[in-house]
C-alpha positions in Angstrom: 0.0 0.0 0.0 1.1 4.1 -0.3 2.6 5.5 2.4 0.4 8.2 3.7 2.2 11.4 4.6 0.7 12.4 8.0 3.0 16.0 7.4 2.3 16.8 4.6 -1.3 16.7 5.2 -1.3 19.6 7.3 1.6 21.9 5.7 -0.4 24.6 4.2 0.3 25.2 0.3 2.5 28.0 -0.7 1.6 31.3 0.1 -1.0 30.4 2.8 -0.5 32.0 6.7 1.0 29.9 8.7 2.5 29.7 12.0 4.5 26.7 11.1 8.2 27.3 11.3 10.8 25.9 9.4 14.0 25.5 11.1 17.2 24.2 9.8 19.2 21.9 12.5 22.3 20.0 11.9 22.4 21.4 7.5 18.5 19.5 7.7 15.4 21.1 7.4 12.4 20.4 9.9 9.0 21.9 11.2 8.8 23.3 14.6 5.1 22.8 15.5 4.6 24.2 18.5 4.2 27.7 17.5 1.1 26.7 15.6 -2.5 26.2 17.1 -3.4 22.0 17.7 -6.7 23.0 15.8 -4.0 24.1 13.2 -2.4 20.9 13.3 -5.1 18.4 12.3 -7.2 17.2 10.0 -10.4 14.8 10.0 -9.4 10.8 9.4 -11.7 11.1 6.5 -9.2 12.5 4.1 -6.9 9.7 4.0 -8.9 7.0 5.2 -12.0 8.1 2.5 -12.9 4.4 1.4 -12.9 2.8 5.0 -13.5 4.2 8.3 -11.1 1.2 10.0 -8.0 1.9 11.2 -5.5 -1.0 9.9 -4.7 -3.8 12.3 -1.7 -4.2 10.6 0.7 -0.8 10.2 4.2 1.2 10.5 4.5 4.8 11.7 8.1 6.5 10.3 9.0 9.3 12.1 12.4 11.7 11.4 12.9 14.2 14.3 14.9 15.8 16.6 14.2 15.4 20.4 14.0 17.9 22.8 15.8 17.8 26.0 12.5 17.2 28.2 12.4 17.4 32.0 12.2 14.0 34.1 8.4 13.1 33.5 7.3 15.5 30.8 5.6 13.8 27.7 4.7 15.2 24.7 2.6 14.2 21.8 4.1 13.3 18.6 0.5 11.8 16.6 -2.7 11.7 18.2 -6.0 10.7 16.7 -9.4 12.0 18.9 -12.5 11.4 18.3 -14.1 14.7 18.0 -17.6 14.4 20.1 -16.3 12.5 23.1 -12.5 13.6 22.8 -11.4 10.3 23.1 -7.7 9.1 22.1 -8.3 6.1 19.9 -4.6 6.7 19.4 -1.2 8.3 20.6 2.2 8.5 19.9 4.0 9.7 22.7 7.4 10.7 23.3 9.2 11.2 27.1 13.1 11.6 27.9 13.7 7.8 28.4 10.8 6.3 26.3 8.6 5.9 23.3 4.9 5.2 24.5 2.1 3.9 21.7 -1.6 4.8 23.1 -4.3 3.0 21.3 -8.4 2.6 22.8 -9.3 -0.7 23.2 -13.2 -2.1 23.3 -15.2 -4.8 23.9 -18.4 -6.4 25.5 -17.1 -4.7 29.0 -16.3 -1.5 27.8 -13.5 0.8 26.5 -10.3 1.2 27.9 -6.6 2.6 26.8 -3.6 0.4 26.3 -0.5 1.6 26.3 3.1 0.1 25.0 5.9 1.3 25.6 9.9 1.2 24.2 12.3 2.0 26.1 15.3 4.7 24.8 13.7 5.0 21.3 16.2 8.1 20.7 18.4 9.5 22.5 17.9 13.3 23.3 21.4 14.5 22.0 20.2 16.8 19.9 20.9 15.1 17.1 18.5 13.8 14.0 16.9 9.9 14.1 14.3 8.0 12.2 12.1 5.5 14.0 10.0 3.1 12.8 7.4 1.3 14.5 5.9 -1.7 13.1 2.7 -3.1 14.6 0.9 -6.6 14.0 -1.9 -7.6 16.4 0.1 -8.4 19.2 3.3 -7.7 17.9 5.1 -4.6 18.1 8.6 -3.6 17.3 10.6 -0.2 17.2 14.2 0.8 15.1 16.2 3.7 15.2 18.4 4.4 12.4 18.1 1.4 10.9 19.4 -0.4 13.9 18.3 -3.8 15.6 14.6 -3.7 16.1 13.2 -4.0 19.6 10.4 -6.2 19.7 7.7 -6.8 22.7 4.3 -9.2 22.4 1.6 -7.0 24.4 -0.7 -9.0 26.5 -4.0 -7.0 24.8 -3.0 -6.6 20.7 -4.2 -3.4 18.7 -7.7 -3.5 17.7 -9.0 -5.2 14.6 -11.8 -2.7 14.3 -10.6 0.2 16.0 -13.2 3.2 14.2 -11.8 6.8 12.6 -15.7 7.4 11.3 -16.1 11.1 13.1 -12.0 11.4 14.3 -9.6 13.5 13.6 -6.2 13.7 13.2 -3.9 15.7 15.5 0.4 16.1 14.7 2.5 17.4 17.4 -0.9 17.7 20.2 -3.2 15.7 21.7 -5.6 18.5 20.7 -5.2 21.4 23.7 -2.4 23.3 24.3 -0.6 21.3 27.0 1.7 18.4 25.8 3.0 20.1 22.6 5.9 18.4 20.7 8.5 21.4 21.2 11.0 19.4 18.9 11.9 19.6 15.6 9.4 16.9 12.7 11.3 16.4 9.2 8.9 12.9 8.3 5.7 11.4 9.9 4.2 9.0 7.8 1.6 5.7 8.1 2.1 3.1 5.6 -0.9 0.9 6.6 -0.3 -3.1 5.8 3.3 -3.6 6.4 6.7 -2.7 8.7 8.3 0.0 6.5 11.4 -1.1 7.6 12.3 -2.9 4.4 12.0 0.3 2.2 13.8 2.0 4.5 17.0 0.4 5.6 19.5 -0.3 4.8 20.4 3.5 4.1 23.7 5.5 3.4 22.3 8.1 6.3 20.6 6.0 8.3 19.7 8.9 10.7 18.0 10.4 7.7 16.2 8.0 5.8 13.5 8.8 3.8 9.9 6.8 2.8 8.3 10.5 1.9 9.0 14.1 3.4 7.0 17.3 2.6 8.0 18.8 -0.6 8.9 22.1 1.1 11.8 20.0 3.1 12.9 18.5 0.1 14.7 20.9 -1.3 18.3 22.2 -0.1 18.9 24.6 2.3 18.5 28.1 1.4 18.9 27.7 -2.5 15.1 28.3 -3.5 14.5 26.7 -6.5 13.4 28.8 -10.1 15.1 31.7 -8.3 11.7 31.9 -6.0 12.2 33.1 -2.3 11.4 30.6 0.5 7.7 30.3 0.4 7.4 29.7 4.4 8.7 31.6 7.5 12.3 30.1 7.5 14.6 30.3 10.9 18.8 29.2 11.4 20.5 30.4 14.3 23.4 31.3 12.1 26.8 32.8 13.4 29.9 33.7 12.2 33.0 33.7 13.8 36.0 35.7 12.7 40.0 35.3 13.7 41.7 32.0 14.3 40.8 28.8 14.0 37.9 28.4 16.6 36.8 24.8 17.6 35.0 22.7 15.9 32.3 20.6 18.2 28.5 19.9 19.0 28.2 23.3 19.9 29.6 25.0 17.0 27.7 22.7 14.2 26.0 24.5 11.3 27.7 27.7 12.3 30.0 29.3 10.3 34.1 30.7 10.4 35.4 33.1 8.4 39.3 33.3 7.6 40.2 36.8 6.7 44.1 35.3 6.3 43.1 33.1 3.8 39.7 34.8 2.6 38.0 31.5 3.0 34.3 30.6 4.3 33.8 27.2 6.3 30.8 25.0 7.9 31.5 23.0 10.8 29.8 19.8 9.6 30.6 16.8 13.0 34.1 17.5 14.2 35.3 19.3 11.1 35.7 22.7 9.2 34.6 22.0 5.6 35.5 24.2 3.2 32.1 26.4 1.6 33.6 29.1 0.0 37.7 29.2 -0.9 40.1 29.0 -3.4 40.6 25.2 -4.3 44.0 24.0 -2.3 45.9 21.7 -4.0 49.2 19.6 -2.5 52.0 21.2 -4.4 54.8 19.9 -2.6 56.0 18.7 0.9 58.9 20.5 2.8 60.7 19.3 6.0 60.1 21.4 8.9 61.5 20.4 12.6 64.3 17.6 13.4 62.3 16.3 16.6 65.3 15.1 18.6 64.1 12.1 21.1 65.8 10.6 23.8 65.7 7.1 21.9 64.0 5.4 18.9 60.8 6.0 18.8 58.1 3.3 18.0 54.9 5.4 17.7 53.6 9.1 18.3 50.1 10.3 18.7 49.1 14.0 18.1 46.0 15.6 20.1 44.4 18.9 21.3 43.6 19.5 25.1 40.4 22.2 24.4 41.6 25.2 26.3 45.1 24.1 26.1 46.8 23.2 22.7 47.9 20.9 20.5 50.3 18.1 21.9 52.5 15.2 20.6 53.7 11.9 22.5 56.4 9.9 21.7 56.6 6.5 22.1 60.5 5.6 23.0 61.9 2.3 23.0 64.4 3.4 26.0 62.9 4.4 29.4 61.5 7.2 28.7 58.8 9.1 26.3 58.0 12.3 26.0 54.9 14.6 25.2 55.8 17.8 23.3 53.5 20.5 22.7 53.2 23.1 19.9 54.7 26.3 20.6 55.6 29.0 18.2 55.1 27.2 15.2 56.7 24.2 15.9 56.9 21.3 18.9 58.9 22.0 22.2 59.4 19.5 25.3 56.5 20.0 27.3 56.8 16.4 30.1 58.7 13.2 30.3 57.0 10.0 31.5 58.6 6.8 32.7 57.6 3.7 30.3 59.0 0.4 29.3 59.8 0.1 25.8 57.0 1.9 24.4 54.8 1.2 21.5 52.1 3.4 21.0 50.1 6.1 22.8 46.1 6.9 22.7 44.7 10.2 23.4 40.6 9.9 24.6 38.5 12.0 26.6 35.6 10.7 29.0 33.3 13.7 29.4 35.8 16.6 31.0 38.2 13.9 31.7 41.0 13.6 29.1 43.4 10.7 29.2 46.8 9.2 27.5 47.0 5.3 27.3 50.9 3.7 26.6 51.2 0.5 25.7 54.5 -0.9 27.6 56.0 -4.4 25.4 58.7 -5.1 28.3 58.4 -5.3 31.9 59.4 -3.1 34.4 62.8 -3.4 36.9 60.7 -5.9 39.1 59.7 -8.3 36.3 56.3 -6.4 36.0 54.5 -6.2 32.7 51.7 -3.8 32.2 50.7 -0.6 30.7 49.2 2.8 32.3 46.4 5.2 31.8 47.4 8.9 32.8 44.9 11.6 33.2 45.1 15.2 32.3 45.5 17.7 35.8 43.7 20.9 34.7 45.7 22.5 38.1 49.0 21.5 37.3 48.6 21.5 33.8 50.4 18.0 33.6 49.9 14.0 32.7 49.7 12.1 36.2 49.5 8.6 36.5 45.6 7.0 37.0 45.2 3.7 36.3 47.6 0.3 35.9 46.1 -2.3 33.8 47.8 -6.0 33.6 49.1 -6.4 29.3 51.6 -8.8 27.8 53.8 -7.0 25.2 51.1 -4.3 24.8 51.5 -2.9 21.2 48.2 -0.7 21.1 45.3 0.5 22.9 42.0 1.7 21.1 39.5 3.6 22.8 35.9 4.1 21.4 32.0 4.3 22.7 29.2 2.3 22.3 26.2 3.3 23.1 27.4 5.8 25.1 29.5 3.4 27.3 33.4 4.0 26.9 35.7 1.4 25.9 39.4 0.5 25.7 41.1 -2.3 23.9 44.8 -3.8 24.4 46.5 -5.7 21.4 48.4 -8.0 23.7 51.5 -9.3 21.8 52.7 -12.5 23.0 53.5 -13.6 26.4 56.6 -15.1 25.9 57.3 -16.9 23.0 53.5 -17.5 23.2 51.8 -15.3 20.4 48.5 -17.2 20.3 47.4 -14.9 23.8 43.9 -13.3 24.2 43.4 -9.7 24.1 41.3 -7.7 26.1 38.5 -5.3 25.7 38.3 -3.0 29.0 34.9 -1.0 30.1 35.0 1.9 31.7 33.0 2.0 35.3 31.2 5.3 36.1 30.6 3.9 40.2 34.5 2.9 40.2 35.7 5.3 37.5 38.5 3.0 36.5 38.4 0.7 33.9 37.4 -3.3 34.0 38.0 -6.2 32.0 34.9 -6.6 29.7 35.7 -9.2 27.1 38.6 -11.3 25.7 39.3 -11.9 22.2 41.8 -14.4 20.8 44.2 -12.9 19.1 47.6 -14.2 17.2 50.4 -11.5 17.5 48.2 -8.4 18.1 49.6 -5.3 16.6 46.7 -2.9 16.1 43.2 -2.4 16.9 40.9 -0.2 14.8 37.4 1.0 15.7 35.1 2.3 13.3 31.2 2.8 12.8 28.7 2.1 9.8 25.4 3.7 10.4 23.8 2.0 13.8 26.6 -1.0 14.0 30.3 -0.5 15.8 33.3 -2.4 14.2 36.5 -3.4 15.5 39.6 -4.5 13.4 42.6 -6.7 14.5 45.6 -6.7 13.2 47.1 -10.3 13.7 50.9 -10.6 12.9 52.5 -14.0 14.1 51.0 -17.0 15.2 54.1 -18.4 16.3 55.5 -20.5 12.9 54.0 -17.6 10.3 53.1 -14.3 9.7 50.4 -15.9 7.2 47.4 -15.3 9.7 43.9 -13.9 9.1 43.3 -10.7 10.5 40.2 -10.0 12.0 37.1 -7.5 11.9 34.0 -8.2 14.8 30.9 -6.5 15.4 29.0 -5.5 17.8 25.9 -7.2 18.9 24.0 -8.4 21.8 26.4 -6.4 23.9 30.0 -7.8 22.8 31.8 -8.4 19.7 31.6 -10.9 17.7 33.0 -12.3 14.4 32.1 -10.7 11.1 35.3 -11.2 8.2 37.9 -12.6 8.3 41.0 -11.0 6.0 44.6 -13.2 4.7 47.3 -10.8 5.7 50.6 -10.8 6.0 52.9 -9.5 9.1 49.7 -6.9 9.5 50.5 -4.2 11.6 47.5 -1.8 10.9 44.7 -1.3 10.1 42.9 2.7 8.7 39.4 2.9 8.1 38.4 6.3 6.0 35.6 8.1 4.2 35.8 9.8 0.7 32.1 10.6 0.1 29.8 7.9 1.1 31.9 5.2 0.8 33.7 3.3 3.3 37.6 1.8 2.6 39.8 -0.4 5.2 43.4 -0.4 4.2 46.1 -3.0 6.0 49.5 -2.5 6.0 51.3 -5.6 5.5 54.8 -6.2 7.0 56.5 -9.6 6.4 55.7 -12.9 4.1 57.3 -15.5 6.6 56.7 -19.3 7.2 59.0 -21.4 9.6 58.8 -24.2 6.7 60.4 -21.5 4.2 63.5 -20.4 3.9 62.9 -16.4 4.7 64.3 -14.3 1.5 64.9 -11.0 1.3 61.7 -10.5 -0.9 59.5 -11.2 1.7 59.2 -7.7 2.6 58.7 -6.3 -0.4 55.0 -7.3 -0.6 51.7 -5.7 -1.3 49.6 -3.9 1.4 45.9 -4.1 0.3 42.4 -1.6 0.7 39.4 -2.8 0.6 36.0 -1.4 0.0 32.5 -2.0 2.1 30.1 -3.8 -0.1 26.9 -2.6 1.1 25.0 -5.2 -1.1 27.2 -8.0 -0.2 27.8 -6.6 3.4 31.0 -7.6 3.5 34.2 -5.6 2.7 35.9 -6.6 -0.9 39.5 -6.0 -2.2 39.8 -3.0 -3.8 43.6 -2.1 -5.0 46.7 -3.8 -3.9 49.4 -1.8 -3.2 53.2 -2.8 -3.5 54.7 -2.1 0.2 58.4 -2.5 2.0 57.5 -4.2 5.3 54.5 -1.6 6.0 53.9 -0.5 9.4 51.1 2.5 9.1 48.6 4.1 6.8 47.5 7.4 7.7 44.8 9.0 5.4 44.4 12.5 5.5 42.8 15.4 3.0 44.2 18.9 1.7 41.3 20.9 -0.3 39.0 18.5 -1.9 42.1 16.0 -2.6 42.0 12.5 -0.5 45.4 11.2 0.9 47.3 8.0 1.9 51.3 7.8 3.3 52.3 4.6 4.2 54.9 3.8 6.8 58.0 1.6 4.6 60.4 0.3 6.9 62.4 -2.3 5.5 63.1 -3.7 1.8 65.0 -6.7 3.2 68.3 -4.8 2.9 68.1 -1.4 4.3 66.0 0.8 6.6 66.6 3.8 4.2 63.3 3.4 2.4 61.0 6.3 0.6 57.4 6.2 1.8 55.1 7.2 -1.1 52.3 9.5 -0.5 49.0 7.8 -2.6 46.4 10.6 -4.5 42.7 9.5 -4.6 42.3 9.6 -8.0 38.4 7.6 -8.3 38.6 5.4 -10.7 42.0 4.8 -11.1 42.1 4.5 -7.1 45.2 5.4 -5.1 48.0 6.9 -7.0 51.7 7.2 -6.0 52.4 11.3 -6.3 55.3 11.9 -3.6 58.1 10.1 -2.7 59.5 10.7 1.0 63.2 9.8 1.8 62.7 8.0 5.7 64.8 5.8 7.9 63.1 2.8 9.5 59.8 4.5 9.5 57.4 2.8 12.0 54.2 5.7 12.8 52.9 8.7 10.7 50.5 11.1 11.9 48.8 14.2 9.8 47.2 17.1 11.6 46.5 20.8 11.1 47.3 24.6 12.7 46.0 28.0 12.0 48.8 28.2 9.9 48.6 25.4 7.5 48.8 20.7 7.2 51.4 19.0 8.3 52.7 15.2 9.3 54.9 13.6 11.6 56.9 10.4 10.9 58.6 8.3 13.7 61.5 6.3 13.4 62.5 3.0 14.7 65.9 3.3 14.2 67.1 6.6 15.2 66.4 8.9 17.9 65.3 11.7 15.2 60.8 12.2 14.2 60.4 14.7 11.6 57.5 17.3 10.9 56.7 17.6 7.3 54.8 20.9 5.7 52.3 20.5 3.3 52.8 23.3 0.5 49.7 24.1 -1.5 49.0 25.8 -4.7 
């Protein structure tokens, strides 16, 4: 059957008074209701349901909007249909912070009563756009958001079979008086009587934002009126621009715009990012060396950061006792604290509200035979790193931190233990009664050398890097999922010696690229070509729902892929370390180029190259390399044209 667009049924043609408002949240257009009268609101039943006065047994509402953040025990009305002589709610749709409640009249020989049923969390009130869909069958009834799992619940009493709309009417936003008003924001409410709309639905690119039918005046983009006509109803942003230096970029700044006089550029912070709206086109021209970073030993990894409030840091991973954390000063990175570790191989920056925290993953013990890594937290007083938490690791390579449904996690890619590479690794929760982290799940791993977590509209992803399983570095490499509250296996990849995996974005499709290190099997004699092997990227098949191969690329014992973007170009530098006969390697800098894929347009002379990081300043792009085999990282300056 048609989907019945509840909306558009009482948007007023063009030119008509209203007191709708449309408002434009998040780049998205969406009506704010509750400026209007209820009686404006509504319509009678009749006009969609004009050959039956029976409302379907069988049905799905889809709703886009964006919640309000309500007060404990408000509710507000989303749909309502009221019969108009007695004022009875034959049915409601109705929305509270924690829970999405369906209202429907139920009747029979010993009278009329309401039922209610009620989801728990449908979506969250983070100010952000979601699309629900709730699917009814008799008994049956089940809610998605975003295209996620459905919840499903059998009700005890199931929605009417002959549940009458003769003499109702139909009420969006109200319950038909003035208290109880929706004061969020609606972009799609639609009935499709029959069937769970889910299947037209899902899956979708923006699952947030998926679409069965909108009202026309929502369909068209943000203020660029179409046939040079101005915006036919009352039309509200609360735009601001900022002027001077790079301001941050965060919830709070989305949608709103930053001028650079410097650089006479216009930008739109869209998520965590300043895109590029009106500029002359920057182009990668050329890369020029700018700081020797001198380190106190080889260093195995670095990770670059911003403290809001603060500035932008760097840590050094160093194989000897002690790395270091640098911060930006005057155009380039001076020594800013030391910390004590045990042959260091990464570091991860991650913030838990306020709190902002550096994780090192230690390989070797300590002076009393001790093996494990440390979580430091961030002291806004004395403007330092202090020690917080000790966590148990055997030849801790890497630590991934991510959040799942608003819980915060951390990850450990436990080496060996031993000569034991066949270990598990450990997925860590954090506590909020404790505030420390706690051992959550374990996941067998062979040789971990890198986790990487990524998202795909409503499901979370995490990626192992598997090097060694104790006789070969011919292992698969892993990817889970999450679902029913851990991970669990999705895809299995053939690698190599992997020692990383980076997910990126260019437009709406998804890429995994893994950087292979070594070709080694204990049966085969090793050979100096075994190095020189080919790194691969592959692409997310959405119809296969898997990820598929997508270019080889031919690597010397890769150890890191860093993607990064200067104007409207896409970037990939890959870490070479070893051909099998020197450390003196070029890594190549790779151009998106579409169809052709990643092209090689730089060439960059490096010494045992083992971590590369890209990040920006006020004043331009930049990336940092480490090396493995000298006490010397360098920061590289992006020239553009």
């Amino acid at each position: 059957m048609r989907p019945l667009d509840i909306l558009a049924e009482v948007v007023p043609p063009p030119g008509a008074p209203s007191e709708i408002r449309t408002m434009q949240a998040h780049g998205v257009r969406g009506l704010q209701l509750s400026a209007a009268a209820p009686q404006a609101m509504s319509f009678p039943a009749s006009r969609i349901f004009f050959r039956c006065d029976l409302f379907p047994q069988e049905f799905s509402i889809v709703v886009t909007l964006k919640v309000p953040d309500l007060p404990p025990k408000k509710n507000e009305y989303l749909l309502t249909l009221v019969a108009e002589e007695s004022d009875a709610l034959l049915l409601g749709l109705r929305y509270s912070p924690t829970q999405l409640h369906l209202l429907f009249l139920r009747e029979d020989a010993a009278g009329a009563w309401q039922t209610r049923v009620s989801f728990r969390s449908a979506a969250p009130t983070d100010g952000q756009w979601h699309t629900l869909v709730l699917a009814v069958s008799g008994a049956s009834f089940s809610l998605s958001a975003d295209c996620g799992i459905p919840l499903h619940l059998t009700a005890d009493v199931p929605f009417p079979a002959t549940l009458s709309v003769r003499g109702a009417r139909f009420f969006v936003g109200s319950r038909r008086r003035s208290k109880g008003l929706f004061t969020g924001l609606v972009r799609q409410l639609v009935l499709l009587p029959g069937s769970d709309a889910t299947p037209r639905l899902c899956p979708s690119r923006n699952a947030q934002l998926a679409v069965l039918s909108i009202p026309r005046v929502l369909q068209a983009l943000p203020g660029k009126p179409e046939d040079n006509e101005v915006l036919q109803y009352p039309y509200e942003t609360d735009l601001k621009v900022t002027l001077g230096s790079r301001p941050p970029c965060t919830k709070v700044e989305d949608a709103q715009f930053w001028f650079d006089a410097s650089r006479k550029g216009l930008y739109l912070c869209v998520g965590n990012e300043w895109v590029s709206v009106l500029a002359a086109r920057e182009r990668l021209d050329y890369v020029q060396q700018h700081q020797d970073l001198l380190t106190s030993s080889e260093t195995l990894g670095i990770e670059v950061f911003r403290i809001p409030g603060v500035g932008l840091f760097a840590a050094t991973a160093n194989r000897k006792a002690t790395s270091a954390i640098y911060k930006w000063t005057d155009g380039k990175f001076a020594s800013f604290q030391s910390l004590r570790t045990h042959q260091a191989q990464s570091w991860r920056h991650f913030t838990i509200g306020r709190k902002v925290f550096l994780a090192v993953a230690n390989f070797e013990p300590d002076e009393k035979g001790q093996e494990f890594s440390v979580i430091y937290k961030w002291s806004p007083r004395k403007l330092k790193f202090a020690p917080y938490q000790r966590i148990a690791t055997h030849s801790a390579r890497d630590w991934e931190a991510f959040e799942v449904h608003g819980e915060h996690f951390l990850a450990v890619a436990n080496h060996r233990e031993g000569d034991n590479h066949n270990i598990d690794s450990v997925i860590y929760k954090w506590n909020p009664a404790t505030r420390l982290f706690e051992a959550n799940q374990t996941i067998p791993t062979s040789g971990a050398y890198d986790w990487e977590f990524f998202t795909v509209g409503p499901y979370s992803f995490l990626a192992v890097a598997n090097t060694f399983n104790g006789t070969s570095t011919r292992v698969h490499s892993r990817l889970y999922v999450w679902l029913l509250g851990a991970f669990q296996l999705f895809q299995s990849f053939p690698t190599f010696g992997a020692a990383d995996w980076e997910v990126f974005h260019i437009g709406e499709r998804i890429f995994l690229a893994v950087a292979n290190s070594h070709s080694y099997d204990a049966a085969v004699q090793a050979q100096n070509g075994s190095y020189v092997l080919n790194s691969v990227i592959y692409e997310l098949n959405l119809t296969a729902q898997a990820f598929v191969k997508f270019q080889d690329i031919p690597t010397c014992s890769a150890l890191d892929w860093e993607f990064f973007s200067v104007g409207e170009d896409y970037f990939l530098v890959v870490a070479n370390s070893f051909d099998g006969n020197t450390f003196l390697v070029n890594s190549i800098i790779y151009r998106w180029q579409g169809y052709e894929g990643f092209v090689a347009v730089h060439s960059l002379p490096t010494f045992g190259c083992r971590d590369w990081e890209a990040f920006n300043t006020s004043a331009g792009s930049y990336l940092i390399y480490s090396s493995a085999k000298e006490p010397l990282s360098r920061v590289l300056r992006l020239r553009t044209r």
